[in-house]
C-alpha positions in Angstrom: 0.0 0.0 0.0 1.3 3.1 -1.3 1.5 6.0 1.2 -0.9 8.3 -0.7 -3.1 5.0 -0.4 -2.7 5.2 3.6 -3.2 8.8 3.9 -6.7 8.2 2.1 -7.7 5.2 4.4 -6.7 7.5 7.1 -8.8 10.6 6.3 -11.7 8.2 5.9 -11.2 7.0 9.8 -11.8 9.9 11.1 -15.5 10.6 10.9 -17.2 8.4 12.8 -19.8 6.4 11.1 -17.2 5.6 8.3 -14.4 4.0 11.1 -17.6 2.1 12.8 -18.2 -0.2 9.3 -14.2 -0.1 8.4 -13.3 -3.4 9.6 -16.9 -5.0 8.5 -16.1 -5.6 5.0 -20.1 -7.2 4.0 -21.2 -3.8 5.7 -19.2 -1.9 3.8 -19.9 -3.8 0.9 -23.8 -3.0 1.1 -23.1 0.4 2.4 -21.5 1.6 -0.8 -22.6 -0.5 -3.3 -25.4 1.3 -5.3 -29.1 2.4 -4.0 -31.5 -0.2 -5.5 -35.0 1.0 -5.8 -36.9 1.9 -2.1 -39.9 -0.8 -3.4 -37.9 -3.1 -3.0 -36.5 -3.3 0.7 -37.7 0.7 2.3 -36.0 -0.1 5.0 -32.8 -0.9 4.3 -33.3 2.2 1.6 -34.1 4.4 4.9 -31.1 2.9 7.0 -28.6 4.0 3.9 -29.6 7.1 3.8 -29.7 7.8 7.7 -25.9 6.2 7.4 -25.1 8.6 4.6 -26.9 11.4 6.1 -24.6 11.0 9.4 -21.4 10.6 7.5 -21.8 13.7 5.3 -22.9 16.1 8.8 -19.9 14.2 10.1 -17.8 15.6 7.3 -18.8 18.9 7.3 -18.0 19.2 10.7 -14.5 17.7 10.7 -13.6 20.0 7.4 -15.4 22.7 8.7 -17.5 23.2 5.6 -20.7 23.5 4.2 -19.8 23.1 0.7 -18.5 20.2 -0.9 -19.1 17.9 -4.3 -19.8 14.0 -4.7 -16.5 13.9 -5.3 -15.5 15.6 -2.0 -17.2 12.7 -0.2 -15.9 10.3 -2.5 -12.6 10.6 -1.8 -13.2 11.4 1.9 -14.9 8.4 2.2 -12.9 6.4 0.3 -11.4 2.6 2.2 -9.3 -0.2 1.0 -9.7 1.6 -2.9 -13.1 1.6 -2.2 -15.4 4.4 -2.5 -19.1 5.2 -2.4 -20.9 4.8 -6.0 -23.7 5.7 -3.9 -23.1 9.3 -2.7 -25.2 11.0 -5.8 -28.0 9.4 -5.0 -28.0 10.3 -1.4 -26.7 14.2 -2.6 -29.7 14.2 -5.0 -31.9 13.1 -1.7 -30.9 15.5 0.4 -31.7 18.7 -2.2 -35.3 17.2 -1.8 
């Protein structure tokens, strides 16, 4: 692991609800795998969102921001190469 690849991982620990599903990798798995429609399982559609909801206030407060892209939270988020495919849907949720 390169250390630019460390740094990232890193960054990533430090808001909470990201460093809580770290080590679980089927949580993480689910977590930032895409949306699939709400008919399906509203639930589980609800919990992501909560999830995501948390982790983006928790990212504005570390970066003391208000502002920020997918992108932003893409790379924020990002674990083990991994990053959220997910985070536009859950932006375009929130500007509901």
């Amino acid at each position: 692991m390169s250390s630019s690849e460390v740094d990232v991982e890193q960054n990533a620990l430090k808001f909470p609800s990201i460093s809580s599903i770290a080590c679980n990798k089927d949580r993480l798995n689910v977590l930032y795998s895409p949306f699939r429609p709400k008919h399906q399982n509203p639930e589980h559609y609800n919990e992501k969102i909560r999830f995501w909801s948390k982790a983006i206030d928790e990212y504005c407060k570390e970066e003391n921001t208000i502002s920020f892209s997918g992108r932003d939270l893409q790379a924020a988020f990002t674990i083990d190469n991994k990053n959220p495919v997910c985070i536009s849907d859950v932006l375009l949720y929130l500007q509901k």
